[in-house]
Backbone as XML, in Angstrom:
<?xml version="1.0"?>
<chain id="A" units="angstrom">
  <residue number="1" name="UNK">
    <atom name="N" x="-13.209" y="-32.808" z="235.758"/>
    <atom name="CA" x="-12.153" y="-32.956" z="236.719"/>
    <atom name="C" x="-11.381" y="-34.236" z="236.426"/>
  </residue>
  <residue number="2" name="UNK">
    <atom name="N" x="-10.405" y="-34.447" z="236.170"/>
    <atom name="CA" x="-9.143" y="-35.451" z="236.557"/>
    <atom name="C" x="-9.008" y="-36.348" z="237.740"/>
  </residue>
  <residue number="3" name="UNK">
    <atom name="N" x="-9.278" y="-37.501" z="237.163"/>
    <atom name="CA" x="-9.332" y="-38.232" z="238.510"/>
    <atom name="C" x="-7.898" y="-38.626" z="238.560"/>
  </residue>
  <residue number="4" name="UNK">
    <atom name="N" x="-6.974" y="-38.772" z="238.102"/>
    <atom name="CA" x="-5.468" y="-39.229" z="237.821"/>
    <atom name="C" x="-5.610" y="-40.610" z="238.698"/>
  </residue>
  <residue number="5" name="UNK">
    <atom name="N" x="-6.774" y="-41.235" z="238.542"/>
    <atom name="CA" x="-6.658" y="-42.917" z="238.695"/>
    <atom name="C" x="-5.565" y="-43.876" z="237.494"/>
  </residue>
  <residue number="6" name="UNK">
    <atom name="N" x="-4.357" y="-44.542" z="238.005"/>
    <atom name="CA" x="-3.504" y="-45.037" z="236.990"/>
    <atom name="C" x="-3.237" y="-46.117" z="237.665"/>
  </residue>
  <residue number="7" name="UNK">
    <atom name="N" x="-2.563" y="-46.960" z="237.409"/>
    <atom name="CA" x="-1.444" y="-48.257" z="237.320"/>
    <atom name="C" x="-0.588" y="-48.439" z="236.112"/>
  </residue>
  <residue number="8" name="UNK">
    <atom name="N" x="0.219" y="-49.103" z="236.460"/>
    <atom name="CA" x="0.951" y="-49.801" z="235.248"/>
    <atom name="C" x="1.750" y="-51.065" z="235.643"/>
  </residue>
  <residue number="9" name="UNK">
    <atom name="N" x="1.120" y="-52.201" z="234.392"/>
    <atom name="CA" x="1.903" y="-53.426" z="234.763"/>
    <atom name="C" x="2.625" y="-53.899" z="233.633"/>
  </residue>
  <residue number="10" name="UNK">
    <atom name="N" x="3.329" y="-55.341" z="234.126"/>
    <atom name="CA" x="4.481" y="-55.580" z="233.701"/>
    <atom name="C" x="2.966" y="-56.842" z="232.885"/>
  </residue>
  <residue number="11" name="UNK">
    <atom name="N" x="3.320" y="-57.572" z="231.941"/>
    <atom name="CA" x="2.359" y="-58.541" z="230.902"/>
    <atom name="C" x="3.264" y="-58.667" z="229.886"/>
  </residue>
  <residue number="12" name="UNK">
    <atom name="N" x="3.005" y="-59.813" z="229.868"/>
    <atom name="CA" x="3.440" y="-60.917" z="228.377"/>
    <atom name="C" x="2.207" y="-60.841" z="226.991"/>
  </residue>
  <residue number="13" name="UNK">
    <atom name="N" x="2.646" y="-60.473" z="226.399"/>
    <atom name="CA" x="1.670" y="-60.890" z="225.391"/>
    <atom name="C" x="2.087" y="-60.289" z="223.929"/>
  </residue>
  <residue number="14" name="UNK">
    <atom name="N" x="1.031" y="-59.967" z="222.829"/>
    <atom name="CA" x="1.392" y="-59.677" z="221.774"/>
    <atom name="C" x="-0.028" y="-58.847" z="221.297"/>
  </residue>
  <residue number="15" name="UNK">
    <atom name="N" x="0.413" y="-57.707" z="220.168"/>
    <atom name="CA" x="-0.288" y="-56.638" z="219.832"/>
    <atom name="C" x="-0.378" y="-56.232" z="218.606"/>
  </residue>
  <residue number="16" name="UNK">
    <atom name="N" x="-1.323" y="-55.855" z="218.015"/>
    <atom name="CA" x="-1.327" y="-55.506" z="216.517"/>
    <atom name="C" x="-1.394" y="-54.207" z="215.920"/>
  </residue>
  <residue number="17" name="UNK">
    <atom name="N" x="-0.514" y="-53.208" z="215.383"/>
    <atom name="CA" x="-0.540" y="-52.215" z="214.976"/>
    <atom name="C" x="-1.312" y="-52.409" z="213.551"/>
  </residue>
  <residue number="18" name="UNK">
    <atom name="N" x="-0.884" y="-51.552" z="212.870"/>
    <atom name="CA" x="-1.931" y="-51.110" z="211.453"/>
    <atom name="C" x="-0.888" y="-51.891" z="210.417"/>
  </residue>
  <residue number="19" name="UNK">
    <atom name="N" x="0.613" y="-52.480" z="210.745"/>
    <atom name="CA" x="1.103" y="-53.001" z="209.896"/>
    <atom name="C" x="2.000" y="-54.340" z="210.309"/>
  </residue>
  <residue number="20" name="UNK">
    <atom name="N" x="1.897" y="-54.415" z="211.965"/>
    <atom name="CA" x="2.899" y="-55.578" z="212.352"/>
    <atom name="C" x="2.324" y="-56.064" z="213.574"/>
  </residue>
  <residue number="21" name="UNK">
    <atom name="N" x="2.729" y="-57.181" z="213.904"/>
    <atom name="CA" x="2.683" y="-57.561" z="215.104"/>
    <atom name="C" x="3.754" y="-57.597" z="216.185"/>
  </residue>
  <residue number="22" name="UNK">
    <atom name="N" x="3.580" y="-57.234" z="217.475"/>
    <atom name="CA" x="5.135" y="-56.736" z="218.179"/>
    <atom name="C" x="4.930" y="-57.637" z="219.773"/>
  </residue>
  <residue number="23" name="UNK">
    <atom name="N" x="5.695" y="-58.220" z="220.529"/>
    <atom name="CA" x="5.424" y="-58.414" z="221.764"/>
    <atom name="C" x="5.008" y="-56.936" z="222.488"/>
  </residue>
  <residue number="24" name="UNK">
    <atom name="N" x="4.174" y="-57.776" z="223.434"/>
    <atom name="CA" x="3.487" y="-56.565" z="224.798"/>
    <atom name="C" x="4.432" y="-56.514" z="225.816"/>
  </residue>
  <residue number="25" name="UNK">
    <atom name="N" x="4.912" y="-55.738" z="226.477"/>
    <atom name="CA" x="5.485" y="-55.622" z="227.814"/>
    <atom name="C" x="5.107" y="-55.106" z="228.805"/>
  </residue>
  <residue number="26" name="UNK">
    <atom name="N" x="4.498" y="-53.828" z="228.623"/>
    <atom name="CA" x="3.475" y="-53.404" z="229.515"/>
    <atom name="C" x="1.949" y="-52.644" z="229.406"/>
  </residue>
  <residue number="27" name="UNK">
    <atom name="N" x="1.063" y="-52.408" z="230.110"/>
    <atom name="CA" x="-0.034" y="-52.478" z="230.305"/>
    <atom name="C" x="-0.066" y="-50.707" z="231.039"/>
  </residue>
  <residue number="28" name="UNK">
    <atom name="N" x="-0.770" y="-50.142" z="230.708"/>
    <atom name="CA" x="-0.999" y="-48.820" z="231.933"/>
    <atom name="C" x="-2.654" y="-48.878" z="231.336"/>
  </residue>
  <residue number="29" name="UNK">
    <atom name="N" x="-3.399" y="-48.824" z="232.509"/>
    <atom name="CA" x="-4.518" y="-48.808" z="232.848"/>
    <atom name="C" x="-5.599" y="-47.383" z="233.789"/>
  </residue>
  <residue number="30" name="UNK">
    <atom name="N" x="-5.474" y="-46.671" z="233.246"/>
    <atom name="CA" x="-6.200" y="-45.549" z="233.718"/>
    <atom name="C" x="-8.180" y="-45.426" z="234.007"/>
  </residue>
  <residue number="31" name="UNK">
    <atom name="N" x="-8.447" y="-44.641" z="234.323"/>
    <atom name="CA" x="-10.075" y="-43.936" z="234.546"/>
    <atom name="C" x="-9.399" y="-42.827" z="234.281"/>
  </residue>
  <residue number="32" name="UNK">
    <atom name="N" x="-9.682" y="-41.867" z="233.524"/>
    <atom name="CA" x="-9.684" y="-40.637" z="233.471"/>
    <atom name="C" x="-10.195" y="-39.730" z="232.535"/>
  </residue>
  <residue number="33" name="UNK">
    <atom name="N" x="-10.036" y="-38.495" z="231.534"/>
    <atom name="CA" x="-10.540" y="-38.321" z="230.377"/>
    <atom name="C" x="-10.163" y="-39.192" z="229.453"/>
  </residue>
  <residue number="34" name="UNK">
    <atom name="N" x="-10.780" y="-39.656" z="228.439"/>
    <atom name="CA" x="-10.650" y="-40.131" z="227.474"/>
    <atom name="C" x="-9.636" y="-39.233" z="226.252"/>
  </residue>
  <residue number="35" name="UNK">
    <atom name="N" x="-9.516" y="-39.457" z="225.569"/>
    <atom name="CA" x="-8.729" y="-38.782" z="224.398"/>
    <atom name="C" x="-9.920" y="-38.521" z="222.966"/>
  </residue>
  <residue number="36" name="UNK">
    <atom name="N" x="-10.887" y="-39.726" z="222.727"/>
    <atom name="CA" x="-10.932" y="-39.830" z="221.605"/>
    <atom name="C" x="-12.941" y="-40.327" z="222.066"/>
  </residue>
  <residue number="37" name="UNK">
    <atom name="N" x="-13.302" y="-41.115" z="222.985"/>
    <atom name="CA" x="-14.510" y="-41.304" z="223.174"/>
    <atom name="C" x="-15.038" y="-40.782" z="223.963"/>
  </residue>
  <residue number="38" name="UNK">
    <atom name="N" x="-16.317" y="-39.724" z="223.323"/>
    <atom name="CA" x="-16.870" y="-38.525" z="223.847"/>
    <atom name="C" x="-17.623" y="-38.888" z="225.213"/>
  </residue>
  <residue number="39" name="UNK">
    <atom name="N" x="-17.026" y="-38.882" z="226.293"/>
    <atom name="CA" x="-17.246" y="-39.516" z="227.612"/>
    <atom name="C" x="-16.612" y="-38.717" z="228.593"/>
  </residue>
  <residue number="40" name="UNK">
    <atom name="N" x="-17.072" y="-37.935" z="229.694"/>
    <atom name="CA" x="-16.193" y="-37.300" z="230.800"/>
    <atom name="C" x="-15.317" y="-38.307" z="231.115"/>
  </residue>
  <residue number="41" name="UNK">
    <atom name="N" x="-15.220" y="-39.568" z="231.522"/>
    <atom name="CA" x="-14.608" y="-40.724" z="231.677"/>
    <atom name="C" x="-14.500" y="-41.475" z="231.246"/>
  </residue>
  <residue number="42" name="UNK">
    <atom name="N" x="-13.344" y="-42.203" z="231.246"/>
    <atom name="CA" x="-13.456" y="-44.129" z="230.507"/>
    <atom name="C" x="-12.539" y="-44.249" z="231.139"/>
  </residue>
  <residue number="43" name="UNK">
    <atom name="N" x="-12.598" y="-45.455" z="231.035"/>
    <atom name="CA" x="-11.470" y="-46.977" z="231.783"/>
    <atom name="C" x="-10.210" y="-46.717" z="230.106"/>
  </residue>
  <residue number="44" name="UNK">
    <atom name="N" x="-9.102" y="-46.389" z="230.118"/>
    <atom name="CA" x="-8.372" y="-46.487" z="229.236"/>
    <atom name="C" x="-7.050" y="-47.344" z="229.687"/>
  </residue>
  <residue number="45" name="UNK">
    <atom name="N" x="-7.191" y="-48.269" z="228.307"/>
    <atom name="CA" x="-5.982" y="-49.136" z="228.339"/>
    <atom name="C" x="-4.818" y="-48.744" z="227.084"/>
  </residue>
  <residue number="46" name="UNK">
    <atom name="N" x="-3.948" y="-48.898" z="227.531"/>
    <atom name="CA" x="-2.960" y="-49.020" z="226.741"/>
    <atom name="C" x="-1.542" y="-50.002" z="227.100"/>
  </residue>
  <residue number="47" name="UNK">
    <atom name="N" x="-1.580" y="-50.595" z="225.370"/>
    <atom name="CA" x="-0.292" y="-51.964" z="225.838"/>
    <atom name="C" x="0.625" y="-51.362" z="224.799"/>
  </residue>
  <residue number="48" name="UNK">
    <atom name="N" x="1.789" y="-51.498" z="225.792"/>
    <atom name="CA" x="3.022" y="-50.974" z="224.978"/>
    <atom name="C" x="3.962" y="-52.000" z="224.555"/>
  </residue>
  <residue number="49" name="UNK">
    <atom name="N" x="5.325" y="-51.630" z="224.423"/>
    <atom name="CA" x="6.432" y="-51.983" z="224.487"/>
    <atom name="C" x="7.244" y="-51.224" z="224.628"/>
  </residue>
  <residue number="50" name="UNK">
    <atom name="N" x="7.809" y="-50.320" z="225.553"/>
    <atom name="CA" x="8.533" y="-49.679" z="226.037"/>
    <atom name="C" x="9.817" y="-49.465" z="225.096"/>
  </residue>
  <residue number="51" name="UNK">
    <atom name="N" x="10.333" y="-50.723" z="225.068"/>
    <atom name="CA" x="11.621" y="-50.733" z="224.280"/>
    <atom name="C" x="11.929" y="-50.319" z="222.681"/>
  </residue>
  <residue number="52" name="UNK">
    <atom name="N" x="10.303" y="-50.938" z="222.566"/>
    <atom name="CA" x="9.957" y="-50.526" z="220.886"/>
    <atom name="C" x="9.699" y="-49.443" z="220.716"/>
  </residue>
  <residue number="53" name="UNK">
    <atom name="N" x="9.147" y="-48.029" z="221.302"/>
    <atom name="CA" x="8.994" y="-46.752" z="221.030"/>
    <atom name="C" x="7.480" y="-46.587" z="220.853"/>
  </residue>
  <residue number="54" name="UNK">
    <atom name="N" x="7.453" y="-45.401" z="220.782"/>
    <atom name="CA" x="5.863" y="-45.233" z="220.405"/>
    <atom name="C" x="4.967" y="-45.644" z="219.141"/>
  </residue>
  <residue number="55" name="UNK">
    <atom name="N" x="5.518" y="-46.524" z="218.486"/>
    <atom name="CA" x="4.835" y="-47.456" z="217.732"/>
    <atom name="C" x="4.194" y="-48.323" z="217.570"/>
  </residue>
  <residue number="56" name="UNK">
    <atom name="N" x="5.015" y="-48.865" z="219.073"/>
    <atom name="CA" x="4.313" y="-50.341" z="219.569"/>
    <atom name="C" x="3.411" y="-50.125" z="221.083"/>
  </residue>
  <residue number="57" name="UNK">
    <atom name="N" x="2.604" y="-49.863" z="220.098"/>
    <atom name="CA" x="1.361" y="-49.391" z="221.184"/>
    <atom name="C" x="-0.123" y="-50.112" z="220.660"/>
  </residue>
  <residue number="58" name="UNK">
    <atom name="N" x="-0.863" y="-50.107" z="221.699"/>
    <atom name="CA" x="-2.354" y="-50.344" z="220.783"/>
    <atom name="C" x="-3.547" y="-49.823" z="222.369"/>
  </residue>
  <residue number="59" name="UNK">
    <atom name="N" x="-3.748" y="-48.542" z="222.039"/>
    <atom name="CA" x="-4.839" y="-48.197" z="222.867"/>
    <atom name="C" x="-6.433" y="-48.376" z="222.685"/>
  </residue>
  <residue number="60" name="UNK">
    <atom name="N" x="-6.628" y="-48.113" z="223.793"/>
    <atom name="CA" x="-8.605" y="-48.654" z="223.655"/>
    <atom name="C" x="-8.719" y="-48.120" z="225.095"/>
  </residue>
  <residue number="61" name="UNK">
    <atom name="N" x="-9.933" y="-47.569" z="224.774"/>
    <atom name="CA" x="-11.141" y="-46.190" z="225.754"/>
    <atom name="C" x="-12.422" y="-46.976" z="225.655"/>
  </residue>
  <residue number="62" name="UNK">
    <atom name="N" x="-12.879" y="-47.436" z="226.906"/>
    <atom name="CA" x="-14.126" y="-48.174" z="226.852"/>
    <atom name="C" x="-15.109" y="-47.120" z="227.930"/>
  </residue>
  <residue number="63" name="UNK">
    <atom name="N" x="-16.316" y="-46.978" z="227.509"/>
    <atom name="CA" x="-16.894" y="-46.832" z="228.585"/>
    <atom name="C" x="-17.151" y="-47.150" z="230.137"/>
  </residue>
  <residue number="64" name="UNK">
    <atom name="N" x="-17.324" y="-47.102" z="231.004"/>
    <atom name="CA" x="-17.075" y="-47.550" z="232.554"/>
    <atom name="C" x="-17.882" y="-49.053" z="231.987"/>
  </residue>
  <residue number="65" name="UNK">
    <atom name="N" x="-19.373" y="-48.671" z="231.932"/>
    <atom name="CA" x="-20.181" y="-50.109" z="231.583"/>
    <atom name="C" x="-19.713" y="-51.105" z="230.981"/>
  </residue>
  <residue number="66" name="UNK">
    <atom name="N" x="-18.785" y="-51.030" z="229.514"/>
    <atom name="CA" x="-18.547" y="-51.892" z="229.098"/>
    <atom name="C" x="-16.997" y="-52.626" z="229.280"/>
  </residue>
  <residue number="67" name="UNK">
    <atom name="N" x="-16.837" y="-51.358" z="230.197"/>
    <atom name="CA" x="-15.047" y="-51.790" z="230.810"/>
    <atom name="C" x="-15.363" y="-53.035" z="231.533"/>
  </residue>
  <residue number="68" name="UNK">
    <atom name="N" x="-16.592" y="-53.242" z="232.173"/>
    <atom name="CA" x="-17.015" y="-53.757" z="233.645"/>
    <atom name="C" x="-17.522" y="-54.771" z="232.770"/>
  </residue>
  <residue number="69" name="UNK">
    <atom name="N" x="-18.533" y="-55.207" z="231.798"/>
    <atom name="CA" x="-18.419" y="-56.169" z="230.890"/>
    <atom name="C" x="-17.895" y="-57.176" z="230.543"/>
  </residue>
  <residue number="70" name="UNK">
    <atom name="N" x="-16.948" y="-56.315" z="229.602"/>
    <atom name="CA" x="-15.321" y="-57.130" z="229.298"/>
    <atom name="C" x="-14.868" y="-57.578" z="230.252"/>
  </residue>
  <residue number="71" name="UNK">
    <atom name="N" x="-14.460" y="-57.282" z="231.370"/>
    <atom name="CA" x="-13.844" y="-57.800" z="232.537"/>
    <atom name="C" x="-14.709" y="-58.983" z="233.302"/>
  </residue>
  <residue number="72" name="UNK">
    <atom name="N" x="-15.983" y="-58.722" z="232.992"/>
    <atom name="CA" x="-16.309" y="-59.914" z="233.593"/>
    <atom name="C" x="-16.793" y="-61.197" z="232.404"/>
  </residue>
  <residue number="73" name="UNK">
    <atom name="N" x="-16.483" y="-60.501" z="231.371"/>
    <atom name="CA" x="-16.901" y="-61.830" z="230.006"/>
    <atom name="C" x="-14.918" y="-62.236" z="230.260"/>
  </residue>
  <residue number="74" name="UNK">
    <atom name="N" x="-13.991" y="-61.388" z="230.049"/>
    <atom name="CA" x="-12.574" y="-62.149" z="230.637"/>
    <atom name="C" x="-12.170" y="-63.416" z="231.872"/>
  </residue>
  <residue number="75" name="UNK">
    <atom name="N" x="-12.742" y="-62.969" z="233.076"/>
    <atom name="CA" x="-13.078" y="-63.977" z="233.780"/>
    <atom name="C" x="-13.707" y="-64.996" z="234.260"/>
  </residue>
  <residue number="76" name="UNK">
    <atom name="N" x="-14.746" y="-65.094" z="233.180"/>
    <atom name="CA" x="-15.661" y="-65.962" z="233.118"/>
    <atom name="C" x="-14.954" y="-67.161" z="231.606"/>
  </residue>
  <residue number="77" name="UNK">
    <atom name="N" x="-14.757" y="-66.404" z="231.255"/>
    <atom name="CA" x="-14.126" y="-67.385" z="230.256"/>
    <atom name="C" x="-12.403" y="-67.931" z="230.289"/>
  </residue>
  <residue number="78" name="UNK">
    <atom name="N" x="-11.707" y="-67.152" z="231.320"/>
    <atom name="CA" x="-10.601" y="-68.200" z="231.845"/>
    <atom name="C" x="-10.804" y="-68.974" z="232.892"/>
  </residue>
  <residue number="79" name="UNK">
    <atom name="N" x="-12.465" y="-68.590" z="233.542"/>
    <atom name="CA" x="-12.548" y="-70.423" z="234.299"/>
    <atom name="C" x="-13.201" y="-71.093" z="233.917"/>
  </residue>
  <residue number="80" name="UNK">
    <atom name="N" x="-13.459" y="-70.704" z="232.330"/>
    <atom name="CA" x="-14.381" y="-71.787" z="231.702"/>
    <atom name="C" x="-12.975" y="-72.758" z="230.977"/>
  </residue>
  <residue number="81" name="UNK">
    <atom name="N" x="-12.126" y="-72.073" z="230.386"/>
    <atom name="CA" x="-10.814" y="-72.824" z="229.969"/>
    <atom name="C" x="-10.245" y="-73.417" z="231.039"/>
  </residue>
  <residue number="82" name="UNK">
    <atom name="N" x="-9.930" y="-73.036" z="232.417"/>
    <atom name="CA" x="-9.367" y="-73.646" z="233.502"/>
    <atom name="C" x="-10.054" y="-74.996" z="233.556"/>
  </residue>
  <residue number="83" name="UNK">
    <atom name="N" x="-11.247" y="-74.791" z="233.815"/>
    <atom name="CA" x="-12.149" y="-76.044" z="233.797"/>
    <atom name="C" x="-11.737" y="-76.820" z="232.626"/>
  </residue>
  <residue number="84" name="UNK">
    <atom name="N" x="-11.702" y="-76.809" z="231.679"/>
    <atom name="CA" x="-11.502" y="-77.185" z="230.492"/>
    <atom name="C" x="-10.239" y="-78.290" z="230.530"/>
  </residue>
  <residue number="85" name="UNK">
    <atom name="N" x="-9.180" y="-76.941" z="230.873"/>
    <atom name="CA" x="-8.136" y="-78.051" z="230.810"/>
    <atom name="C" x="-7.737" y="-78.828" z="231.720"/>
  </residue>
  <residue number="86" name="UNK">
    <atom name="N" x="-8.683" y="-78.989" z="232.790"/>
    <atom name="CA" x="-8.376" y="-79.681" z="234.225"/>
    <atom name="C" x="-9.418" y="-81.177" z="233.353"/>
  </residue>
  <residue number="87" name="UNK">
    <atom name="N" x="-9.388" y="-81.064" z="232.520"/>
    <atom name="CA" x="-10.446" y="-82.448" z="232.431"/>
    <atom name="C" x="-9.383" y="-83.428" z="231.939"/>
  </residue>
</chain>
């Protein structure tokens, strides 16, 4: 079943295809089937650039567990830098 869990945000950043590097503009963040990792579900990300076309993309399908992981090794390590640079 389809959970059609989505968002999509607006992000700054930068991304690496198989031959370039392109700015990020946006982010869409799903739970739903996966495409490619044999899982009824995953947390799927994908960062685009809208403007750039479907080239400038770079997707990734994590398992729920290691979605939840990453996310908390991410926030643990921007208040380890926060700390950091408050010194």
């Amino acid at each position: 079943m389809c959970t059609m869990i989505a968002d999509k945000i607006q992000i700054a950043g930068s991304g690496k295809s198989r031959d370039r590097w392109f700015p990020i503009a946006q982010a869409y963040i799903s739970f739903d089937h996966p495409f490619n990792l044999q899982r009824e579900h995953a947390l799927n990300l994908d960062f685009v650039n809208e403007a750039m076309g479907t080239g400038a993309r770079v997707a990734v399908e994590l398992t729920p567990e290691d979605a939840r992981e990453l996310a908390s090794t991410i926030l643990r390590l921007l208040d380890e830098g926060a700390r950091a640079e408050a010194r």
